[in-house]
C-alpha positions as CSV (number, residue, x, y, z in Angstrom):
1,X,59.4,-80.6,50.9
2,X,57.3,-82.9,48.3
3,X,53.5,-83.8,48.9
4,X,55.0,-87.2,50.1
5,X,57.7,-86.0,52.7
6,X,56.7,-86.0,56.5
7,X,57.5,-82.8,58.4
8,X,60.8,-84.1,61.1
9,X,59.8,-85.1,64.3
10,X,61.7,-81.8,65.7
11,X,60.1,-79.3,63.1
12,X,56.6,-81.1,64.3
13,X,57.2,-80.1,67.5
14,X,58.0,-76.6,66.9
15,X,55.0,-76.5,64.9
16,X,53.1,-77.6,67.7
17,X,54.4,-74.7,69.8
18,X,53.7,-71.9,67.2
19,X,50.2,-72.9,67.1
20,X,50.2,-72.7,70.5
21,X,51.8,-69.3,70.4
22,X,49.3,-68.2,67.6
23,X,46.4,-69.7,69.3
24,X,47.6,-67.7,72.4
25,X,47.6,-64.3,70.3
26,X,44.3,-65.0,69.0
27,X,43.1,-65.3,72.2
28,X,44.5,-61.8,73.5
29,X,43.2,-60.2,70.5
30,X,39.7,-62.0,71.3
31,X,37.5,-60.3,73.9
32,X,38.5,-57.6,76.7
33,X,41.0,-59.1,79.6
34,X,39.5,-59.9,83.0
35,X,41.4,-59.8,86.1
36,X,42.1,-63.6,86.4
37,X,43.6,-63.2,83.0
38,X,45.5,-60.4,84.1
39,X,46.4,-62.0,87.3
40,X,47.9,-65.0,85.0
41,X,49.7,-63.2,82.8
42,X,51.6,-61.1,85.5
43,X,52.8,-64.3,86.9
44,X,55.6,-64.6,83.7
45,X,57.7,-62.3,82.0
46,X,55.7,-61.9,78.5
47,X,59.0,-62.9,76.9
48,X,58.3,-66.2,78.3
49,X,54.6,-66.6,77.2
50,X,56.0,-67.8,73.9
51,X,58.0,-70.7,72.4
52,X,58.5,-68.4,69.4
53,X,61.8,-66.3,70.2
54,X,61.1,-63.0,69.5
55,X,64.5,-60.9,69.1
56,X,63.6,-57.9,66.8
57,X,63.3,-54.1,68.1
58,X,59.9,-54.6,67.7
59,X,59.2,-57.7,70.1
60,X,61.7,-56.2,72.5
61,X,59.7,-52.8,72.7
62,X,56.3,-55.1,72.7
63,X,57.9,-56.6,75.6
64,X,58.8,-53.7,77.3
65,X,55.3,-52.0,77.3
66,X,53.4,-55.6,78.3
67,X,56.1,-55.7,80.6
68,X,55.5,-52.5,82.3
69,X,51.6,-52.3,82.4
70,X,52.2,-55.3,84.3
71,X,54.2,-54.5,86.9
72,X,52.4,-51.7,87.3
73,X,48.8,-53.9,87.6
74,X,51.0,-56.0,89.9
75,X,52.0,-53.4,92.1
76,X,48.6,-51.7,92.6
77,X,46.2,-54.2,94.2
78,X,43.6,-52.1,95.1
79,X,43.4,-50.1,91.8
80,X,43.1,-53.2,89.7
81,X,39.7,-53.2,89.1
82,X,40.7,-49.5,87.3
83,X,43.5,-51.3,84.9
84,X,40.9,-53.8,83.6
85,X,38.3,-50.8,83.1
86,X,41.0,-49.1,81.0
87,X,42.1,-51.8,79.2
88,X,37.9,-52.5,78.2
89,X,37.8,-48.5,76.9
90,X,40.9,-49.5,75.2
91,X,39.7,-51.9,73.6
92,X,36.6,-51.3,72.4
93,X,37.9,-48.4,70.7
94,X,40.9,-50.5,68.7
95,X,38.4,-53.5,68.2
96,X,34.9,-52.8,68.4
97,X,33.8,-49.1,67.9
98,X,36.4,-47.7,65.0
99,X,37.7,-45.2,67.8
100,X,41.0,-45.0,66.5
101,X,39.8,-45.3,62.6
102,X,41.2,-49.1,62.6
103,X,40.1,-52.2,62.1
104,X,40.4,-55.6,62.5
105,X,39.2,-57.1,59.4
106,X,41.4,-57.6,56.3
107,X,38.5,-56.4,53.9
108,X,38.5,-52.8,55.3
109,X,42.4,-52.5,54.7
110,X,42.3,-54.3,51.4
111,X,39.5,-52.3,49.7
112,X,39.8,-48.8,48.2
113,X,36.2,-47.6,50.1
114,X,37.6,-49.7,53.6
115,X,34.5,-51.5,53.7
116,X,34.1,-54.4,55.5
117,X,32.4,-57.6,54.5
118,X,34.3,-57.8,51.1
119,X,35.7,-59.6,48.6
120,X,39.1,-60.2,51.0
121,X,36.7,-62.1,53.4
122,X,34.8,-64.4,50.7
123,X,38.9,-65.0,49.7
124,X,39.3,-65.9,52.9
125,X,36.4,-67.7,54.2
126,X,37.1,-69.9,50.7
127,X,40.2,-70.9,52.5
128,X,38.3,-72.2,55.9
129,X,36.2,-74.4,53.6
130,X,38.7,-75.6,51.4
131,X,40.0,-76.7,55.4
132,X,36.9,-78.3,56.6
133,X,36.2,-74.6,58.4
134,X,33.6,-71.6,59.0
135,X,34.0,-68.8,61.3
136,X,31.3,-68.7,63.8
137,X,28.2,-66.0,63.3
138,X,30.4,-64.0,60.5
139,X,27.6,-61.5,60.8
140,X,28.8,-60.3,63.8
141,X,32.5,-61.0,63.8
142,X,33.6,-61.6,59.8
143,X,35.9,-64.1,58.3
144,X,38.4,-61.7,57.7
145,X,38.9,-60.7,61.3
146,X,42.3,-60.9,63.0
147,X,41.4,-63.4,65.7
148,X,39.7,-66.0,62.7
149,X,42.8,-65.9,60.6
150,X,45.0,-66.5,63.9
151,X,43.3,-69.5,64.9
152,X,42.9,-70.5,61.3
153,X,46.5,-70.3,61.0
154,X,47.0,-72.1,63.8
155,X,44.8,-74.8,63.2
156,X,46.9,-75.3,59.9
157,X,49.9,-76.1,62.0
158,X,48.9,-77.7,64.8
159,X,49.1,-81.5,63.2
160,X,51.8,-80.4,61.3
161,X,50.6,-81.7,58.1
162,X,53.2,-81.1,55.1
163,X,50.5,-79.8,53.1
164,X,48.8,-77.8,55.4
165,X,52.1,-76.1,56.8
166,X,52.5,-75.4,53.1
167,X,49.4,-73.8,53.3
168,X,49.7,-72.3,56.2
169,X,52.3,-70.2,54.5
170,X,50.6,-69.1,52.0
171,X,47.7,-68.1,53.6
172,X,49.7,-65.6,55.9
173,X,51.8,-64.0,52.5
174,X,48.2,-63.9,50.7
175,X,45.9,-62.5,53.2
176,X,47.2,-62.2,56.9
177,X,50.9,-60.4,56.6
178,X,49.2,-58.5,53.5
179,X,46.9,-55.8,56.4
180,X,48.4,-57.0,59.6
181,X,51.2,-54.6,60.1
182,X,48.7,-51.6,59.3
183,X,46.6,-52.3,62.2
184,X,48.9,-53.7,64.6
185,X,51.1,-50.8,64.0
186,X,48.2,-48.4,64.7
187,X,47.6,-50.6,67.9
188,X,51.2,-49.3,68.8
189,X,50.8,-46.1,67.3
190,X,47.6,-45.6,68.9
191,X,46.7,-47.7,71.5
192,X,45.8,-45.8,74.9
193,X,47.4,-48.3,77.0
194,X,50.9,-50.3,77.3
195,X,49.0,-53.5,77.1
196,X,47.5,-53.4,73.7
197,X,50.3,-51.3,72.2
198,X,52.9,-53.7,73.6
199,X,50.6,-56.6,72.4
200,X,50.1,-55.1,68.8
201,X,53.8,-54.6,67.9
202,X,54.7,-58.5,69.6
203,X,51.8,-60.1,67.5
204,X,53.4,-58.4,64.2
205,X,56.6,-59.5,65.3
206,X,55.4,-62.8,66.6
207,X,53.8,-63.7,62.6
208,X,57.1,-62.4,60.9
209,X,59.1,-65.2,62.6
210,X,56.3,-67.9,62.3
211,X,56.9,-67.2,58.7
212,X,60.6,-67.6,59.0
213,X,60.0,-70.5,60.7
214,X,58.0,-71.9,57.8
215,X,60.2,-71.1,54.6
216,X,63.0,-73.1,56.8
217,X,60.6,-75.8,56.8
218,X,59.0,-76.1,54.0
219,X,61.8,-74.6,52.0
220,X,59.4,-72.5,49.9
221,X,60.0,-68.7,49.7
222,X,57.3,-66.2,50.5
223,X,55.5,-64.9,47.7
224,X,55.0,-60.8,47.6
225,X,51.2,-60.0,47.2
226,X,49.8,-56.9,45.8
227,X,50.3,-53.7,48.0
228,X,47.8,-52.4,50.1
229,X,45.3,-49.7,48.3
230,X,46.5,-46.2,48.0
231,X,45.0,-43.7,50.4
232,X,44.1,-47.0,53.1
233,X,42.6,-44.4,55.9
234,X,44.8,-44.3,58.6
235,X,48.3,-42.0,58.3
236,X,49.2,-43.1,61.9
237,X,48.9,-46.7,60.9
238,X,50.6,-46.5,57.8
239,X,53.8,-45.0,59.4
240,X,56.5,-47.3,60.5
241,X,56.8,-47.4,64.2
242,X,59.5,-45.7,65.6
243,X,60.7,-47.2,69.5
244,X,60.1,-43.7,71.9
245,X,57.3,-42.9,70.3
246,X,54.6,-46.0,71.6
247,X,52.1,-44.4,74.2
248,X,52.7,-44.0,77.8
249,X,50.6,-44.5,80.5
């Protein structure tokens, strides 16, 4: 696809409906679930939440945990309230607290010392501008975090633009896909409930097939970044996830 050459009128809409999907994630990933949330999302299979179709092991064990937490929340009216209360512990611990010795934040994955507030997130928030963006109060939630570079991503796709699906690619092979798989995979790993392990190995699966989705597109391959840094902090979240072994309730 050249500068000039509009995006189809089929691929725009299935642009469209990834940024929906991404926007969706983001939200997910955002703040802790309340029960009308909840009560939502048990209404659909989680399958169904998505345009994106989602076939790997990895979406169909993702699937398979969201699925069963909420049955489970469905099935218990009167110990809802409980659900939601675990689901806040959960995560605070995977998001807010460093509980489980991840984070969400591409600097502390991409830098030798796992600090946050790095170069990675300059990189990125260089990007935003470049896009007519900031991230709001990057003091308390940074540039770099996994919700900004959702909705950034997003945000590229949403008018399907031929440059800025372009870019949209790159951006994910340069800074989202580079950390993502560490600390979703120490979501699954990790995670003390179904929900946010099921939702940590279907977001990694859910950004390896918008990225299909773009190369068919766009026709431009996906670059291979540097690897991580040796020695990133986390053995759990540097192992590959192996279905049987995600967290039970």
């Amino acid at each position: 696809m050249t500068r000039a050459e509009p995006v189809t009128v089929e691929a725009r809409e299935a642009l469209k409906a990834i940024a929906d999907d991404l926007a969706f994630l983001a939200r997910l990933h955002d703040r802790e679930l309340d029960r009308d949330t909840l009560d939502r999302l048990a209404t659909a299979p989680p399958a169904s939440w998505f345009s994106l179709s989602l076939a790997s092991e990895e979406a169909r064990v993702g699937f398979e945990l969201l699925t069963g937490f909420l049955a489970d929340y469905d099935a218990r009216p009167d110990g809802r309230q409980a659900l939601v209360e675990a689901l806040a512990a959960d995560y605070a611990d995977l998001y807010l607290t460093f509980g489980k010795r991840l984070s969400p934040t591409e600097s502390f994955w991409l830098t030798e010392d796992h600090i946050e507030r790095q170069e990675p997130m300059f990189e990125v928030r260089r990007w935003y501008h470049h896009h007519g963006l900031s991230a709001r109060d990057w003091r308390k939630r940074p540039d770099d975090h996994l919700v900004h570079q959702l909705e950034f991503a997003a945000h590229l796709l949403v008018e399907a633009d031929p440059i800025q699906v372009k870019d949209a690619g790159r951006f994910l092979d340069r800074h989202l896909l580079r950390w993502s798989k560490s600390f979703l995979g120490g979501m699954a790993r990790q995670a003390a409930t179904p929900f946010y392990a099921g939702l940590g190995l279907v977001t990694e699966a859910a950004l390896e097939a918008v990225r299909t989705v773009l190369e068919e597109i766009t026709g431009e391959p996906r670059t291979l970044a540097d690897q991580l840094p040796e020695n990133r902090g986390n053995e759990a979240a540097e192992a590959a996830f192996l279905p049987g072994q995600a967290p039970n309730w």
